[in-house]
C-alpha distance (Angstrom), angle and dihedral (degrees) to the residues before:
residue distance angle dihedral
X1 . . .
X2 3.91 . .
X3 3.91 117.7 .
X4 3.74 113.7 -144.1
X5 4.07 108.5 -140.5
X6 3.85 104.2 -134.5
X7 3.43 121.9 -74.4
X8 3.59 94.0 17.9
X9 3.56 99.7 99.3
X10 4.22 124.4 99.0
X11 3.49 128.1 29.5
X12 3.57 144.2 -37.3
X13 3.63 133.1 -109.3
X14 4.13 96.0 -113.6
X15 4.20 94.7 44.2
X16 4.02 86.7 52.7
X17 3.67 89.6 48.9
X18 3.88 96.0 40.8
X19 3.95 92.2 46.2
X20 3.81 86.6 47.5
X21 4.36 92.0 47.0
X22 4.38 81.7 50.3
X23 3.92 91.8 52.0
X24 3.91 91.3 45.9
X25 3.91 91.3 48.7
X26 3.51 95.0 45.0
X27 4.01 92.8 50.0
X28 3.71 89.5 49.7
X29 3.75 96.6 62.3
X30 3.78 86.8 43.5
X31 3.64 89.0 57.8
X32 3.31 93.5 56.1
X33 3.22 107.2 42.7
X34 3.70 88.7 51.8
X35 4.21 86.1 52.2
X36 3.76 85.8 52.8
X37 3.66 94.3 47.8
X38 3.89 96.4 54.4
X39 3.94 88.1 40.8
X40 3.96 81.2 56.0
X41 3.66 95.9 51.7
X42 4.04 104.7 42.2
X43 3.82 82.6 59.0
X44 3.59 85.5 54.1
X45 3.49 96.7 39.2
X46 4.29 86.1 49.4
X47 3.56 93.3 57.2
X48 3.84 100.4 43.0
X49 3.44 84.5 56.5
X50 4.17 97.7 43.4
X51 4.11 76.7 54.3
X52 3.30 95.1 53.4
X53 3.93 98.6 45.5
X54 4.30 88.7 54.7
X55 3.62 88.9 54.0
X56 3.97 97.9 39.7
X57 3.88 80.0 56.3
X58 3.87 98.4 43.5
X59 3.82 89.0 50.8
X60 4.00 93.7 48.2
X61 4.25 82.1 48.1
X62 3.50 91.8 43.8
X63 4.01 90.8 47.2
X64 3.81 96.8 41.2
X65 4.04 92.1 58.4
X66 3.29 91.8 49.6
């Protein structure tokens, strides 16, 4: 088995800063793929509800002629 001389033991300086660089990359193409994702779904979200208005108002047409 190895024997660590004291003070030797944990990690340096650079990995910390390197694993800490990798987490801050990684979050920032979360972060946008998460913005792109809403963007994505309020256009959705804006035409199911355009949809919706045209047939509220072809119903009320529809029910007013009859």
């Amino acid at each position: 088995m190895k024997k660590f001389a004291k003070g030797k033991v944990g990690f340096t300086l650079i990995e910390m800063v390197l694993v800490i660089a990798l987490i801050v990359i990684l979050a920032s193409f979360f972060v946008f793929a998460y913005t792109s994702f809403l963007n994505k779904a309020n256009t959705a979200k804006e035409t199911v509800e355009a949809h919706n208005s045209v047939l509220t108002s072809m119903n009320s047409g529809i029910d007013a002629a009859a």
